[in-house]
C-alpha positions as CSV (number, residue, x, y, z in Angstrom):
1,X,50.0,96.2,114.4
2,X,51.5,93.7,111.6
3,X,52.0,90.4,113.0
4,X,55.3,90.0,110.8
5,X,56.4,92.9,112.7
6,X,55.5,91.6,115.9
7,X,57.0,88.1,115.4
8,X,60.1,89.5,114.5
9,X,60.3,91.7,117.4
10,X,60.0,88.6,120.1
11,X,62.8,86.5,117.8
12,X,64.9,89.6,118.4
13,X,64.3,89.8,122.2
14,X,64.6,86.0,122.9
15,X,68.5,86.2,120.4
16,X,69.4,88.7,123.1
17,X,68.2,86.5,125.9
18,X,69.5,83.2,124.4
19,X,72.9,85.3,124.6
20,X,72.4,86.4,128.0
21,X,71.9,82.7,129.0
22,X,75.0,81.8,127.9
23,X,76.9,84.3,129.3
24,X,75.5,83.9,132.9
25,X,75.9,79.9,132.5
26,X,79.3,80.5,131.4
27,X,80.6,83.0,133.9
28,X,78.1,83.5,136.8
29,X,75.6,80.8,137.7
30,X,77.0,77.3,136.6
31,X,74.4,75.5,138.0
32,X,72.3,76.0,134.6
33,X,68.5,74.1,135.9
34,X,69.0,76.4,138.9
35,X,69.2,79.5,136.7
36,X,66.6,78.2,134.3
37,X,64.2,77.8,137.5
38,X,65.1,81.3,138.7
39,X,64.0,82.6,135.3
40,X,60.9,80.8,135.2
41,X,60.0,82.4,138.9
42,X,60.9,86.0,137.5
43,X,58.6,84.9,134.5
44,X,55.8,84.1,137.6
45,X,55.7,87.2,139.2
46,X,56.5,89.4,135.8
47,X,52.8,88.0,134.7
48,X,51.4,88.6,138.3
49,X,52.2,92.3,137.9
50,X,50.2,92.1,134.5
51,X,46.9,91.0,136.5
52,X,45.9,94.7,137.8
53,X,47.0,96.4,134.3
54,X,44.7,94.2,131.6
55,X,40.9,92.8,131.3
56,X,42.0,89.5,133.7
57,X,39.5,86.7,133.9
58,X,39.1,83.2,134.6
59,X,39.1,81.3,131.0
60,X,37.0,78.1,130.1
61,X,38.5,75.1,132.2
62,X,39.3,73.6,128.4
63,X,41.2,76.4,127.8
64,X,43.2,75.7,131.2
65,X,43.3,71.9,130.1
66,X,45.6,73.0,127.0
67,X,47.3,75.7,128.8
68,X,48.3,73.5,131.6
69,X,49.4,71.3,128.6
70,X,51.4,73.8,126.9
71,X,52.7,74.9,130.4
72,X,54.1,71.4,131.1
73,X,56.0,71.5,127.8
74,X,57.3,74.8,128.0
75,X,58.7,73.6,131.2
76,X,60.2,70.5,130.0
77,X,62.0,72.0,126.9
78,X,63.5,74.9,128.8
79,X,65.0,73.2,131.0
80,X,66.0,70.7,128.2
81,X,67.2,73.7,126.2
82,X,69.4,75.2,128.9
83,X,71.3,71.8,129.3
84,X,72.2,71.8,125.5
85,X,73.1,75.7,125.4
86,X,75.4,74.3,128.6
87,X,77.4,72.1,126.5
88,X,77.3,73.7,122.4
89,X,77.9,77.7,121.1
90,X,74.6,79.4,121.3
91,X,75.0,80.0,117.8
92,X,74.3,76.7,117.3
93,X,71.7,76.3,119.2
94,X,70.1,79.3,117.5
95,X,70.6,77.4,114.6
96,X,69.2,74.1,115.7
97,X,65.9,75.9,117.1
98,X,65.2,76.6,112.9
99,X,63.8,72.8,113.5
100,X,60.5,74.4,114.9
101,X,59.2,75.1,112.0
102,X,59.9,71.9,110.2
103,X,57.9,70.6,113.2
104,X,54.9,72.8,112.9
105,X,54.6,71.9,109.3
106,X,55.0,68.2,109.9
107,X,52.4,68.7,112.7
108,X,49.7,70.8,110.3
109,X,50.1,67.4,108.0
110,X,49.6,64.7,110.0
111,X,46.8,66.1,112.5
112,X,45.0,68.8,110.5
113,X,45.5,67.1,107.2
114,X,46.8,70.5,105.8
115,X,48.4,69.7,101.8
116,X,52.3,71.1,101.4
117,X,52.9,73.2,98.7
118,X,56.1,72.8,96.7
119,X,57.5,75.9,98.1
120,X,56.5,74.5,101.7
121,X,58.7,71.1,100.3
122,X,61.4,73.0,99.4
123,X,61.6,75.2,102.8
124,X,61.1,71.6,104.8
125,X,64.4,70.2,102.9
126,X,66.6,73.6,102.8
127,X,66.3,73.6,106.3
128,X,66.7,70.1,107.1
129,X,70.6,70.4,105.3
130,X,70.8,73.7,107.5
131,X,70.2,72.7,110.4
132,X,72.8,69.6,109.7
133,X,75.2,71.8,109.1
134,X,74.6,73.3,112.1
135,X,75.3,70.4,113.8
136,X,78.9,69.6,113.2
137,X,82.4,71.0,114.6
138,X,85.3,70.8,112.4
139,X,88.6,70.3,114.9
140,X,91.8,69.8,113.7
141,X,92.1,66.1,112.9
142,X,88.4,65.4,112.6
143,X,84.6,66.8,112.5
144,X,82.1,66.0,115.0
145,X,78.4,66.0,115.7
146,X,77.1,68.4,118.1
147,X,76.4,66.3,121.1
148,X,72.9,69.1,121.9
149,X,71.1,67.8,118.8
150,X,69.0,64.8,120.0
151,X,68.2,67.9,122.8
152,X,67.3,70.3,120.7
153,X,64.8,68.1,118.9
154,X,62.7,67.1,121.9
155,X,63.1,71.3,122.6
156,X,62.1,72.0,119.1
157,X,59.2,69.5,118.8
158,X,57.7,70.6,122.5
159,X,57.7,74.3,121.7
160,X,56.4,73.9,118.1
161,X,52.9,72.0,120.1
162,X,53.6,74.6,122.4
163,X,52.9,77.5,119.6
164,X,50.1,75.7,117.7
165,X,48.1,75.1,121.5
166,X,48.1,78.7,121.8
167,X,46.9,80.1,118.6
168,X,44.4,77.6,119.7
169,X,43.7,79.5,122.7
170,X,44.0,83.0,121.7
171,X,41.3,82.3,119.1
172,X,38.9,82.1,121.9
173,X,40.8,84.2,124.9
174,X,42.7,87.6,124.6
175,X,46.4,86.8,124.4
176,X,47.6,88.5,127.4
177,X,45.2,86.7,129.3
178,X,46.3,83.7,127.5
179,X,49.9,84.7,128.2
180,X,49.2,85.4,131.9
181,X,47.6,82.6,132.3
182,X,49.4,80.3,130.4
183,X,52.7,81.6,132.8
184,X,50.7,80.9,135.9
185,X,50.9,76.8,134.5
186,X,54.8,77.2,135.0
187,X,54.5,77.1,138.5
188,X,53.4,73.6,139.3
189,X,55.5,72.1,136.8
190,X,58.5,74.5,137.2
191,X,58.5,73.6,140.7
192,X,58.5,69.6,140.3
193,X,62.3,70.0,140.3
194,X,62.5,70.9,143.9
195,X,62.0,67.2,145.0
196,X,65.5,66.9,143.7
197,X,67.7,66.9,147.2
198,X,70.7,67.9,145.4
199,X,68.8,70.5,142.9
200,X,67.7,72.1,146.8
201,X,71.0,71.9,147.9
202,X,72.0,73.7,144.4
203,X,69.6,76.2,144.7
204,X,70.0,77.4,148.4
205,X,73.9,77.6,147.0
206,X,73.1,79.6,144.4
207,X,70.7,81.9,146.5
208,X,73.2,82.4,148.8
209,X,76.1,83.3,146.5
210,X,74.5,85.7,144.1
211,X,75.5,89.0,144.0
212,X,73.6,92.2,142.8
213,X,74.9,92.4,138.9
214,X,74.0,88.8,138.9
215,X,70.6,89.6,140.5
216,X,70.2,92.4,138.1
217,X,70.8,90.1,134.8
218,X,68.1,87.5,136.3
219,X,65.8,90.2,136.7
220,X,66.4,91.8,132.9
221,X,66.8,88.6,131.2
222,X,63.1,87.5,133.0
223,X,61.4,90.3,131.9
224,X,62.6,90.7,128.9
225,X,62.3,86.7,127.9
226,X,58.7,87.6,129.4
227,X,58.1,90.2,126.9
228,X,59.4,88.3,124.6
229,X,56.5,85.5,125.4
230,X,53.6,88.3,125.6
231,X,54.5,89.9,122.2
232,X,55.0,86.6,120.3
233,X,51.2,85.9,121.8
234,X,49.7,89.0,120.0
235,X,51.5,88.2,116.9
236,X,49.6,84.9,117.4
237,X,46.5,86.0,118.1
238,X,46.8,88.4,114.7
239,X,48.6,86.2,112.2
240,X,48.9,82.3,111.1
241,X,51.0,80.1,113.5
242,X,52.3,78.4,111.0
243,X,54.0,81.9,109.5
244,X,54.9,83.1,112.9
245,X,56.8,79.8,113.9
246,X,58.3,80.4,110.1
247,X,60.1,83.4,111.0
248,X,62.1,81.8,114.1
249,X,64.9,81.9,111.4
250,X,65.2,85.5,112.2
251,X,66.2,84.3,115.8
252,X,69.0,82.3,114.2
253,X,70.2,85.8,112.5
254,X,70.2,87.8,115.1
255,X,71.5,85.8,117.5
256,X,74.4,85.1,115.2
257,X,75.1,88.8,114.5
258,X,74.8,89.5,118.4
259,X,77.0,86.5,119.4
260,X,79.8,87.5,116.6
261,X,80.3,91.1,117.8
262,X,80.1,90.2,121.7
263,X,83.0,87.8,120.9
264,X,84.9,89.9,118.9
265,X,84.7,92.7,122.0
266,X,85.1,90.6,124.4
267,X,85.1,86.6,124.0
268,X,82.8,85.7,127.4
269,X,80.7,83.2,125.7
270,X,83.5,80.7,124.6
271,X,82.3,80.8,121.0
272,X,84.2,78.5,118.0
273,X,84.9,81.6,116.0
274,X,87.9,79.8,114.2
275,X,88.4,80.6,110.3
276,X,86.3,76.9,109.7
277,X,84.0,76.6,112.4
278,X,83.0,80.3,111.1
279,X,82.8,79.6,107.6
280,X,80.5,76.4,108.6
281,X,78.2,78.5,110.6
282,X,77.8,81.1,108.3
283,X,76.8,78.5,105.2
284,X,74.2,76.8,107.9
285,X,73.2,80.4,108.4
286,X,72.4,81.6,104.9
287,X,71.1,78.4,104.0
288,X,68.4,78.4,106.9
289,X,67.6,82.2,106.1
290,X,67.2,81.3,102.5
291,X,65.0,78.1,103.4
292,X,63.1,80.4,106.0
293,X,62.4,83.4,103.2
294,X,61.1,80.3,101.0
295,X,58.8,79.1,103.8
296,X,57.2,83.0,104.1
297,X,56.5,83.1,100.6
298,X,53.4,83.5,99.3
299,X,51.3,80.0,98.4
């Protein structure tokens, strides 16, 4: 199956589930590291139910060295990640997350000495004015910087090593055992929180207040978030990572689109929709879409 395809398939599912974060730490679980901890559990036992259903086996123990690397960073920008979509529009966010690719270029530079074209140049500085126009809120006497940016940096950064460690991997394991295996390395780190007395205290709160819609959102937005993860790993394992991280501008569209009509239903996810917020956001959009087509073009 076309990796392009592919890619675009997991961008679409992780717009919906991006969306779906901010609606549940908007209206039903505020404690927001709590829910991001209950996803990464559902995440846990999604891959544990793939064991029986693939070819499972133990990889090299340097293949679990950079999976347990890539684990420990997946960790630490989704719980990063979740803060900043507490405080700024998910559009935004969606729109700051086009920095992952800027990252995987810088990173093919500087440690596998890789050239950049001109178009490559061109992309790296179209979405670099994107993404600052992302950043700032126009209010009525003044405009602001979004506050989630120095956030969504370190979130950008760790998930763009976290995407070039495992085309890494699946280039010597098959990528659902690389994607079983590289959810399994959630658990310690995921877990690290718990010696946090008041995140307990949060958690058994939470636990204890959650009702069965709210159960049944976890569970949809784990498995498909999980899906999300497994499918992006095949288009991985099929095309360059450097392409695939590319397209994560397709994210930025479709979460747009997604968050635009949810809020013009029904306005749950406290949006800035105003006529000049609006306008901003959709000149950020186009330009990171035009600086992502650049980036997919051929060299």
């Amino acid at each position: 199956m076309n990796w392009i395809f592919l890619s675009l398939s997991a961008y679409l599912m992780w717009a919906g589930v991006t969306v779906a974060d901010k609606y549940i730490i908007t209206n039903r679980i505020r404690h927001h590291y709590v829910y991001m901890t209950m996803l990464m559990q559902i995440s846990i036992i999604v891959a544990v139910a793939l064991v029986p259903l693939v070819d499972f086996y133990l990889p090299p123990w340097r293949i679990i060295f950079w999976l347990l690397l890539a684990g420990a960073l997946a960790v630490a920008a989704n719980l990063i990640y979740i803060k900043a979509a507490n405080s700024e529009d998910i559009t935004r966010i969606n729109m700051l997350f086009s920095i992952i690719p800027i990252f995987t270029l810088l990173l093919a530079v500087f440690f596998i000495d890789e050239k950049l074209s001109f178009a490559q140049l061109t992309a790296f500085i179209v979405l670099v004015v994107g993404t600052a126009l992302a950043c700032f809120h126009v209010g009525a006497k003044q405009i602001t910087v979004s506050n989630a940016l120095p956030m969504m940096v370190v979130v950008a950064l760790f998930y763009a090593i976290n995407i070039v460690i495992f085309k890494f991997v699946v280039e010597s394991i098959s990528y659902t055992n690389a994607f079983i295996w590289g959810t399994f390395t959630y658990f310690p780190f995921a877990h690290l929180i718990f010696f946090s007395k008041k995140f307990r205290t949060q958690y058994r709160f939470t636990l204890a207040k959650i009702n069965t819609a709210t159960t049944v959102w976890l569970i949809g937005i784990g498995v498909v978030d999980s899906l999300g993860a497994l499918v992006l790993a095949s288009a991985l394992a099929l095309g360059p990572a450097t392409l695939v991280n590319a397209l994560n501008g397709s994210q930025t569209i479709f979460a747009f689109i997604l968050a635009l009509v949810i809020t013009l239903i029904k306005p749950v996810l406290k949006e800035e929709f105003d006529s000049k917020n609006l306008f901003l956001k959709f000149l950020a959009l186009v330009i990171i879409t035009f600086g992502t087509v650049i980036l997919n073009l051929p060299q």
